[in-house]
N, C-alpha and C positions, 0 to 999 in steps of 0.2 A: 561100277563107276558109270556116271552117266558120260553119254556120246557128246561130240559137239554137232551144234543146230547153227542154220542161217536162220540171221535176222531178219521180220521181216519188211524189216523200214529198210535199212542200211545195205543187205544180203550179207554182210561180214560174220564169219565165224562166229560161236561163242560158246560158253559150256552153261548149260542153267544155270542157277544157284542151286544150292540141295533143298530149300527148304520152299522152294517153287518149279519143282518138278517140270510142268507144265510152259512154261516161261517161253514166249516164244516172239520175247523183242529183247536183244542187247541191253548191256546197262548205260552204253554211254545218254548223256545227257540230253544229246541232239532226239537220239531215237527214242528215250524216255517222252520226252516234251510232244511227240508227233503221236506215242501211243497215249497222250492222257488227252490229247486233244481227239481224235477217232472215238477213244472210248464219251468224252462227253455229249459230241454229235450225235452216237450211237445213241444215246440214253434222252437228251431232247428231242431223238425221234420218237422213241418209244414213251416220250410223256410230253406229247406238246402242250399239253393246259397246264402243266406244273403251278408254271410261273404266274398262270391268270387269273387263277383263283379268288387273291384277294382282292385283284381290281373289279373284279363281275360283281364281288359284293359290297366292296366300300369305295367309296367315289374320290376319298381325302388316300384312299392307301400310297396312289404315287408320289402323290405332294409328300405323305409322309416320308417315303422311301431316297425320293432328293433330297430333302434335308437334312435325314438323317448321314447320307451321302457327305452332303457340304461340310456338316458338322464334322465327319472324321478327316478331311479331308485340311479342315484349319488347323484340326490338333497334330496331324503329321507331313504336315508340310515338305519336309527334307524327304520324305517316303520317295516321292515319286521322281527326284532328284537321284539320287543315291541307286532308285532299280532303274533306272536310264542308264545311268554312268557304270552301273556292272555290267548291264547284257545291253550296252552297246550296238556291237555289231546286228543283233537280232532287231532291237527296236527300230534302228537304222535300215533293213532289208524291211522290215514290216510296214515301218512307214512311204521305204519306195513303193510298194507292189501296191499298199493302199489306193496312195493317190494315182495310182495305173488304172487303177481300177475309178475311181474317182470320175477321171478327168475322160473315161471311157464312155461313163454312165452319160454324164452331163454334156459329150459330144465334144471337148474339145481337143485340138490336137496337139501336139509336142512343141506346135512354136508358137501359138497362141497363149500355152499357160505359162512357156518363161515369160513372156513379153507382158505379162497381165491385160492382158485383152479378155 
């Protein structure tokens, strides 16, 4: 039988699964979400032209790539309604830290941006 391991997002207990031996983040959802985000970072480090390819060679690619964008975006309109209103609280934290970070860049300070100055 296998042993239990700490996580290592969380540090909480956990038993692998069997058929992931190896497993070395929890299942819950929190620490899921923070190891698929690591591992993406981890991978546009290791390929930062991925994504540039097509603009170095075609000049219309990003116009194509917004519109293409705009387009799915009118056909699923409720989409982005509906993933708001299930993970809430996350979009809510995401959107604090952002504009922390935001209002950091741009130099203003915490009584300036309520007051819209």
């Amino acid at each position: 039988m296998t042993e239990e391991r700490k996580c290592e997002i969380c540090g909480k207990g956990f038993i692998p699964n069997k058929y992931r031996p190896n497993q070395s983040v929890c299942s819950s959802v929190e620490c899921q979400y923070q190891r698929q985000l690591t591992n993406m970072a981890k991978w546009r480090g290791r390929n930062p032209n991925y994504f540039r390819y097509k603009e170095t060679r075609d000049s219309s690619w990003r116009e194509t790539c917004r519109s293409r964008s705009l387009e799915w975006r009118k056909k699923h309109k409720e989409y982005l309604k509906l993933y708001r209103d299930a993970h809430k609280e996350r979009h809510r934290n995401y959107m604090r830290d952002y504009m922390r970070e935001y209002r950091k860049r741009k130099g203003l300070d915490q009584g300036q941006a309520e007051k819209g100055e």
